[in-house]
C-alpha positions in Angstrom: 18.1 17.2 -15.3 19.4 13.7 -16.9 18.0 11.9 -19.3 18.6 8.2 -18.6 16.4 7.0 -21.2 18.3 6.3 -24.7 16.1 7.8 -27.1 14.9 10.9 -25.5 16.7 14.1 -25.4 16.7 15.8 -22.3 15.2 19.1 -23.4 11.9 17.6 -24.6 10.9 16.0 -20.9 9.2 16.7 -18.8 6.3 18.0 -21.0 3.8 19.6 -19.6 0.5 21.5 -20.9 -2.0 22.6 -18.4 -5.8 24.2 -19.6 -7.3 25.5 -16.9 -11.3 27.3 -16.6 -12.3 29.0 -13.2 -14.8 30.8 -13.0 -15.3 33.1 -9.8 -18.8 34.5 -8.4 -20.3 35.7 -5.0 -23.9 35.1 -4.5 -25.3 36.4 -1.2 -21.9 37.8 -0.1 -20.7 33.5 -0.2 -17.7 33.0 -2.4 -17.5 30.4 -4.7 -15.1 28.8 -7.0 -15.8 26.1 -9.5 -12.9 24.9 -12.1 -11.5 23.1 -14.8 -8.2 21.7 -15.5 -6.1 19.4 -17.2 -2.3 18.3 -17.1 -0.4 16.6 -19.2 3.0 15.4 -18.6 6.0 12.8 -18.6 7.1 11.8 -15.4 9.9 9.0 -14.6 9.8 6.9 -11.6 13.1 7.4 -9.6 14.1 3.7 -9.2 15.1 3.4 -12.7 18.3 2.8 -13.1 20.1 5.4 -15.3 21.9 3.2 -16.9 18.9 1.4 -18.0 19.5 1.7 -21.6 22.9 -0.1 -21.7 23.7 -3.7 -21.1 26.1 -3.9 -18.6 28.9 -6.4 -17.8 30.5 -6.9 -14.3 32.7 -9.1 -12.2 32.6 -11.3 -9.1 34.5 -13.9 -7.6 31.4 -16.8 -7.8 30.4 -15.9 -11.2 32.9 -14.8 -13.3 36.7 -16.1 -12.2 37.2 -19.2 -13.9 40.3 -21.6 -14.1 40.8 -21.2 -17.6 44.2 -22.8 -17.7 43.3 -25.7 -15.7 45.4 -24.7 -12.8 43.8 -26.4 -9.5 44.8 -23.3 -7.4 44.5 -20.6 -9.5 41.6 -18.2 -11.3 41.4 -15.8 -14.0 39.1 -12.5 -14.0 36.4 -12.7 -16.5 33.2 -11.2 -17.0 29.0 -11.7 -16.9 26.2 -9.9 -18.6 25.3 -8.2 -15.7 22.3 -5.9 -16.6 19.9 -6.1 -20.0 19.7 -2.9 -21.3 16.1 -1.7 -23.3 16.9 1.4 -25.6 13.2 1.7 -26.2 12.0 2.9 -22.9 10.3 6.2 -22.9 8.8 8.0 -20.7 5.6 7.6 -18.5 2.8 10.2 -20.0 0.5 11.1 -17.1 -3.2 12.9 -18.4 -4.9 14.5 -15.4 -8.2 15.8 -15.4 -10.0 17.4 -12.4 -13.2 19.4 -12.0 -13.9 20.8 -8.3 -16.3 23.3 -6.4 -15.2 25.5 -3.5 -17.4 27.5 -1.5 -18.0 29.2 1.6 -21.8 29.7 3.1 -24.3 30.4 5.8 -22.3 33.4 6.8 -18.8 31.9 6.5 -19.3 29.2 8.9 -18.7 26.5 6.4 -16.1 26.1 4.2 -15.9 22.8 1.4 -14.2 21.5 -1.2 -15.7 18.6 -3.7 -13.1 17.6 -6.7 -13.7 14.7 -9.2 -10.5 13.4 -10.7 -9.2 11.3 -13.6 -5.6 10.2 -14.1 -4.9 8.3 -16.9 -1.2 6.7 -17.1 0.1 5.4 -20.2 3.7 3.6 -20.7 4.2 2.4 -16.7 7.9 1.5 -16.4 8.2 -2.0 -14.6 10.9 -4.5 -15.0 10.9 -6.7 -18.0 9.1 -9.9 -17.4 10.8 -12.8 -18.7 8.6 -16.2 -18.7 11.7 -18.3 -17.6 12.8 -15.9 -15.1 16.2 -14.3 -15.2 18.9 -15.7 -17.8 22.2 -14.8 -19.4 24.5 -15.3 -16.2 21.5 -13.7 -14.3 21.5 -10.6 -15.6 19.3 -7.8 -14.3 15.8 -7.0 -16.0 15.6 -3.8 -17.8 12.5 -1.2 -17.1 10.6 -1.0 -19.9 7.0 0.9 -20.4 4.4 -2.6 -19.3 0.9 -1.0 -19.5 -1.6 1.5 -19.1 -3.4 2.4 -15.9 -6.7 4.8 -15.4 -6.9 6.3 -11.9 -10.5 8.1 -11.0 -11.6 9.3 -7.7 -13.3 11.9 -5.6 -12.4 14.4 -2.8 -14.3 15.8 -0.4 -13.3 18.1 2.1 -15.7 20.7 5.0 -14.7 22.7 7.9 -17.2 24.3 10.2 -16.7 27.4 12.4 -18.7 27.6 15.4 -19.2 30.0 18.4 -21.2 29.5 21.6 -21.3 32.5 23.9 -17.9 34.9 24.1 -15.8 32.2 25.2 -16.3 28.8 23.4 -15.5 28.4 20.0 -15.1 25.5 17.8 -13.4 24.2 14.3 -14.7 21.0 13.3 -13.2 19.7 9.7 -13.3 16.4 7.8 -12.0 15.5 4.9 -12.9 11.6 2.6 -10.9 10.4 -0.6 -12.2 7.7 -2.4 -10.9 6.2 -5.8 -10.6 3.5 -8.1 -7.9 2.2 -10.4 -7.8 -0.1 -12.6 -5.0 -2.0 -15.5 -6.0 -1.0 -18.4 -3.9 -2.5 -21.0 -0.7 -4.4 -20.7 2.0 -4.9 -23.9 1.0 -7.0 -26.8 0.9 -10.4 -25.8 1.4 -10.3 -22.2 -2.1 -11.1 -20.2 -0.6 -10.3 -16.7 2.6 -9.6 -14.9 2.4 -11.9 -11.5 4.0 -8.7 -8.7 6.9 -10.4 -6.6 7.3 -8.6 -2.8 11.0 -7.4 -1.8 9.6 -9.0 1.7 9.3 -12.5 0.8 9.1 -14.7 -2.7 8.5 -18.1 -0.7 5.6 -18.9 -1.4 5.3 -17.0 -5.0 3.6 -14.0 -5.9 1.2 -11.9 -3.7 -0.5 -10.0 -6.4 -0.8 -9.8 -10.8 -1.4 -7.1 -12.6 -3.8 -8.2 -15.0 -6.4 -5.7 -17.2 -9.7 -4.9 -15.8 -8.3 -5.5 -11.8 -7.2 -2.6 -9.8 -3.4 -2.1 -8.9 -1.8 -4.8 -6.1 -4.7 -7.1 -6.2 -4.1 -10.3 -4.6 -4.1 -13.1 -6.4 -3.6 -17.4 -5.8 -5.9 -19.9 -4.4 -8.7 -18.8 -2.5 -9.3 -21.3 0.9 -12.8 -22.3 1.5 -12.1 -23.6 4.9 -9.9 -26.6 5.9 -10.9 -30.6 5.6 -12.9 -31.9 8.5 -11.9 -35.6 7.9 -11.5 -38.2 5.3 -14.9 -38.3 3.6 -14.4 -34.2 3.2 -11.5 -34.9 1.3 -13.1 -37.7 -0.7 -15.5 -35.7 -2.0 -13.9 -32.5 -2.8 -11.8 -31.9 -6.1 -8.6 -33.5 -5.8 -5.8 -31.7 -4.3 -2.1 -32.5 -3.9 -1.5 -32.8 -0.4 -5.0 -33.0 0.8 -5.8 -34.4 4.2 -8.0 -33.7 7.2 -7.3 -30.3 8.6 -5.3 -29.0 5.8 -7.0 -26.2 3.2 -9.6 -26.9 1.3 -9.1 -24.4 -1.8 -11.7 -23.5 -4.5 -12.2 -25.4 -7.6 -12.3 -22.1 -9.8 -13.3 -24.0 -13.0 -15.2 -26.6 -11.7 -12.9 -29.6 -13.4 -12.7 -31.4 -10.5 -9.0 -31.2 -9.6 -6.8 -28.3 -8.1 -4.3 -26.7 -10.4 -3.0 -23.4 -10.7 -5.6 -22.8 -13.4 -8.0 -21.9 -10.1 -6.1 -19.2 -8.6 -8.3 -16.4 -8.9 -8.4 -12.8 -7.6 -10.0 -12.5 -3.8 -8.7 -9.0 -2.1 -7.9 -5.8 -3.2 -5.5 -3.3 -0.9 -6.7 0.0 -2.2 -9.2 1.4 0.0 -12.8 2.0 -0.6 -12.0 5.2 1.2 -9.9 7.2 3.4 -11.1 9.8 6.1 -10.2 12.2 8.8 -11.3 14.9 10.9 -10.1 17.8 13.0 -11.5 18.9 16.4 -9.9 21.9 17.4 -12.0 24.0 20.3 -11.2 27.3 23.1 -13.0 28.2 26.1 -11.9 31.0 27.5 -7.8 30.2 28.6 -8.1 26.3 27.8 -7.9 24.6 24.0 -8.3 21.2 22.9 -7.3 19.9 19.5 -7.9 15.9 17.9 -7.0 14.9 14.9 -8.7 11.3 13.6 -8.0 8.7 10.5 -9.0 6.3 9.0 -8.8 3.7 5.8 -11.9 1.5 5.1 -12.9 -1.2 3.0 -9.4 -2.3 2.2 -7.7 -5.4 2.8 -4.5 -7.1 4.2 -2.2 -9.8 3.5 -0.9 -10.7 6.9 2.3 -12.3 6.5 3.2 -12.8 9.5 1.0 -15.7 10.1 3.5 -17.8 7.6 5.8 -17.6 10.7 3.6 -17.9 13.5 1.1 -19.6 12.7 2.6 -23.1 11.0 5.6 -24.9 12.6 7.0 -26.6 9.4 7.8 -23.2 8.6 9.4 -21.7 11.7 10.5 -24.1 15.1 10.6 -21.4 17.5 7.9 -18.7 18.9 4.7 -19.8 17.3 1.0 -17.5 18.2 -0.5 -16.9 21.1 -3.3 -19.9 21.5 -2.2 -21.8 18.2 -2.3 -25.6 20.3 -5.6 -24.6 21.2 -7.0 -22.3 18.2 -5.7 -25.2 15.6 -6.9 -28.7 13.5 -7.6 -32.0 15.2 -10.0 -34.6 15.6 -11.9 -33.0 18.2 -11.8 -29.6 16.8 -13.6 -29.9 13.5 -14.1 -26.6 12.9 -10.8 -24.9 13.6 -9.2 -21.9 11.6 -6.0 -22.8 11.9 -4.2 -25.9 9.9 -3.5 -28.9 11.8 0.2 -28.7 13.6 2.9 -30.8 11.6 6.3 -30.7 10.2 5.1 -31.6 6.7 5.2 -28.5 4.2 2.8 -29.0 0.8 0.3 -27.8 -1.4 -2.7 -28.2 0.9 -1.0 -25.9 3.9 2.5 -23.4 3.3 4.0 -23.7 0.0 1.6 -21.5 -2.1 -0.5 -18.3 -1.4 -3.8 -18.3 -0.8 -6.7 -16.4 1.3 -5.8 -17.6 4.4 -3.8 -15.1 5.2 -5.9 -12.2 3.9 -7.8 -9.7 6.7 -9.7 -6.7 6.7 -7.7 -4.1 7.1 -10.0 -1.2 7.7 -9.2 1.2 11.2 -9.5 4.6 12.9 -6.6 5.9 14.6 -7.0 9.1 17.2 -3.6 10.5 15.5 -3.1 13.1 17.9 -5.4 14.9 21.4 -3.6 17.8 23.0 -5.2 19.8 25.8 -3.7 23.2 26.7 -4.0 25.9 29.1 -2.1 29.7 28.2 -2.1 31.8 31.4 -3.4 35.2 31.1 -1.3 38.2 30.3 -1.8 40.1 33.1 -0.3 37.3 35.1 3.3 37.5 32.8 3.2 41.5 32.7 6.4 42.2 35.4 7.8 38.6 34.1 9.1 40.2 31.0 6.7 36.6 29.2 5.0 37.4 26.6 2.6 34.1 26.5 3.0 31.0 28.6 1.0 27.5 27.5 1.2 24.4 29.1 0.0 21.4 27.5 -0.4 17.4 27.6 -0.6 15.7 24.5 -0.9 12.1 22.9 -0.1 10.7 20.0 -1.8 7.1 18.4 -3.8 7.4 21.4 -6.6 4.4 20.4 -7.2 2.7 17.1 -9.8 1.0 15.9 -9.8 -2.2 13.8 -10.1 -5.7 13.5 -7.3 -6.4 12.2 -5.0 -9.0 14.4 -1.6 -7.9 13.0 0.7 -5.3 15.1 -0.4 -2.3 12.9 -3.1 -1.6 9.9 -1.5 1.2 8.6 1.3 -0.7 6.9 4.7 0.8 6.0 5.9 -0.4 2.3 8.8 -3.4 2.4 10.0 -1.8 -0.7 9.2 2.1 -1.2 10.4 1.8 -4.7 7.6 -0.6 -5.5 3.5 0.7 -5.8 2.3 -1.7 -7.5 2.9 -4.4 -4.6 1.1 -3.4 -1.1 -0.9 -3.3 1.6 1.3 -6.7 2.9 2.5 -7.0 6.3 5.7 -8.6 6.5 6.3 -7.6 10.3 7.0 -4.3 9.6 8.0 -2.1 12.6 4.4 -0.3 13.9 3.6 2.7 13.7 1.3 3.3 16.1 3.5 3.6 19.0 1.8 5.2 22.0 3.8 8.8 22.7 2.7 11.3 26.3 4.1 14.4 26.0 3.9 17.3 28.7 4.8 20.4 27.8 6.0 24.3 28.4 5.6 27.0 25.6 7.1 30.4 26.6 7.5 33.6 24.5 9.4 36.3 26.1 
C-alpha cells in the first residue's frame, strides 16, 4: 500500500504481532473456550491527506492574483502556502489486549460469550493546533500524532434455545457492550485541544480533549437555570449580558464574575452501555422474529434548538409551543430564554448545557411475522417452499429525547473524536411496512 507519511518506509507498516493462549476443555459433555490475546499494530486513519508531509502551494483568483504592475484592470498569477506539511508524523500504534470465556451449558440450550478488553492508542493523528488559528495565507493544518488514548470495556453476549411441545420453539439472544475511554496524554505542552464540528463553529467548540476526560466530551459553560428578575441578577456573579430571563451560568471558581475560566465539562456522548436482543420463534407453519436496541446513559447535544428555539438566531419557523414554553414576567420559571432579537453572552453566542439531553433509547429495529405453506400443498405446483410475510422496520422507539432521532448519524464521518451532536441530521428511524412473497421452485 502507500506510505504517505515522510519518514516511514512502506515495508515496515503495518506491524503487527499477535500472542495468543486458548485453552479448550469439555466438562460434562459442555464445551468451553477461555483465551488470551494481544495485538499490536500501526494503523492510519484514512482522512489523512497523503500529501501530509509536504507543504503545498496553490492558486486562486481571491488569494493569490495580485496587480503587481499597478494596472487597474489587470492581474498576475501568483501563489499561497496552501498546506503545512509535518515530516514527523508516524504512525498510530494500537496495543489490544482481550481475555474472553465461551461456553455452551445445561445441555446446549445456552450459549455465551464474556470478553474484557483493553486498547491502548498511542500517537493519535489530529490536525495541528495552532493557538492563533490558521496563518501563512490560511494554509491548511498538517496531521500530526496529538496524544495517547486508553480504551477498556466489556462484552457480553447469551443465546437461549428453547422448545415447548413438537411444535414451538424459541431463540432468545442478547448481547450488552460497555466501555470507557479516556485521554491519556496530549504533546508536551499542550493541556487540551478544544474539538470544532464540521456542522457548525458559531458558537465555538462542542467538546476538548483534555487528559483524564473520555473522548468528545462536551465542554463550555454549564446553565443553572435562567434569571427570574432583577434582584436574581443582582445577586449572582456578574455576567456580560445578564438580564431577567436570560441564562444564568455557573461560577466554576467561585470569583464572582463569569469568564471563560468557568467553562467546565457537563456531558459525555459515549454510552454507559449498548444492548440488543433477538426474538426469533416457530410454531408449527408460523415464525416470528424481533430484533431490539438500545444505547443508555449517554448524552446529546441538540443543535437544533440554536435554530428553533431563539429568534435572534433564525426569523422564520421557530418550535412548536416556544411563545408559550418561553421567559416573561409572568412565567418565572420557564425553560426557554426570553424572546428577543438581541444576541449575547447570557443567551446564543457561546455553548453551554442548555442544549444538552439525554440521549438514551430502545428502538424495535425490525418484527417480521411469517407463514410457509406446507409441502404437500406445492407438490403438483412444481414450488418447492412458499412464505408469506409482513414485516416492520423502526417499528417504536423509546426515549426521551425531543430531537427527530437519538441514534445520530456523524456530520463529519472522518471525525471520532467529535459526536453524539445533532445538527438536523436526516433520521433514521423511518417507519418501513413491508408485505411479502418468498417462492423456491
Amino acid at each position: 500500500g502507500r506510505n504517505i507519511f515522510f519518514n516511514q518506509p512502506t515495508d515496515q507498516v503495518p506491524l503487527f504481532v499477535c500472542d495468543i493462549h486458548k485453552c479448550r476443555f469439555s466438562y460434562k459433555r459442555q464445551i468451553h473456550s477461555i483465551y488470551y490475546k494481544k495485538h499490536t499494530f500501526e494503523t492510519c486513519s484514512s482522512n489523512i491527506n497523503p500529501t501530509n508531509a509536504y507543504s503545498l502551494y496553490s492558486s486562486a483568483a481571491g488569494i493569490s492574483y495580485y496587480p503587481i504592475t499597478g494596472a487597474a484592470n489587470s492581474s498576475t498569477l501568483g501563489f499561497y502556502n496552501s498546506q503545512l506539511g509535518n515530516v514527523n508524523t508516524t504512525w498510530e500504534k494500537d496495543i489490544i489486549t482481550n481475555v474472553g470465556l465461551d461456553a455452551t451449558i445445561l445441555k446446549n440450550k445456552l450459549d455465551f460469550s464474556i470478553e474484557w478488553y483493553k486498547k491502548a492508542i498511542s500517537g493519535l493523528l489530529f490536525p495541528s493546533v495552532s493557538a492563533i488559528g490558521n496563518y501563512q495565507g490560511g494554509a491548511r493544518q498538517p496531521f500530526v500524532n496529538l496524544g495517547d488514548v486508553k480504551n477498556t470495556g466489556v462484552d457480553f453476549s447469551a443465546t437461549y434455545h428453547g422448545t415447548v411441545g413438537r411444535d414451538f420453539k424459541i431463540d432468545i439472544g442478547g448481547n450488552i457492550s460497555a466501555y470507557r475511554n479516556e485521554v491519556v496524554s496530549l504533546p508536551p505542552g499542550v493541556k487540551y485541544v478544544d474539538e470544532y464540528s464540521a456542522g457548525s463553529s458559531r458558537i465555538g467548540a462542542f467538546s476538548r480533549l483534555q487528559p483524564g476526560h473520555p473522548v468528545g466530551a462536551f465542554y463550555g459553560y454549564q446553565v443553572l437555570g435562567l434569571f427570574k428578575d432583577a434582584n436574581d441578577v443582582a445577586k449572582s456573579a456578574t455576567q456580560d449580558g445578564a438580564a431577567p430571563g436570560r441564562f444564568k451560568y455557573l461560577d466554576a471558581n467561585g470569583d464572582g464574575k463569569i469568564t471563560p475560566d468557568d467553562r467546565v465539562f457537563f456531558g459525555n456522548p459515549n454510552p454507559k452501555f449498548t444492548y440488543g436482543f433477538t426474538i426469533n420463534a416457530t410454531y408449527k407453519n408460523f415464525d416470528l422474529s424481533m430484533f431490539f436496541y438500545g444505547s443508555a446513559g449517554n448524552d446529546v447535544i441538540n443543535y437544533v434548538k440554536y435554530w428553533t428555539d431563539f429568534y435572534q438566531v433564525f426569523k422564520g419557523n421557530v418550535s412548536k409551543g416556544l411563545l408559550q414554553n418561553s421567559w416573561s414576567p409572568t412565567n418565572l420559571n420557564a425553560k426557554i430564554p426570553r424572546i428577543e432579537q438581541s444576541a449575547n453572552f447570557s443567551n446564543t453566542t457561546v455553548f453551554n448545557s442548555f442544549y444538552m439531553e439525554k440521549g438514551s433509547y430502545l428502538r424495535c429495529k425490525n418484527l417480521m411475522i411469517g407463514y410457509t405453506v406446507p409441502s404437500t400443498k406445492l407438490e403438483k405446483m412444481g414450488i418447492q417452499k412458499l412464505h408469506f410475510y409482513v414485516q416492520a422496520a423502526n417499528l417504536f422507539t423509546i426515549t426521551k429525547y425531543t430531537g427527530l432521532d437519538p441514534e445520530l448519524q456523524g456530520s463529519d464521518l472522518n471525525n471520532n473524536s467529535n459526536f453524539g451532536i445533532d445538527f438536523g441530521n436526516y433520521p433514521a428511524n423511518q417507519k418501513n411496512f413491508n408485505i411479502g412473497v418468498n417462492v423456491s421452485f
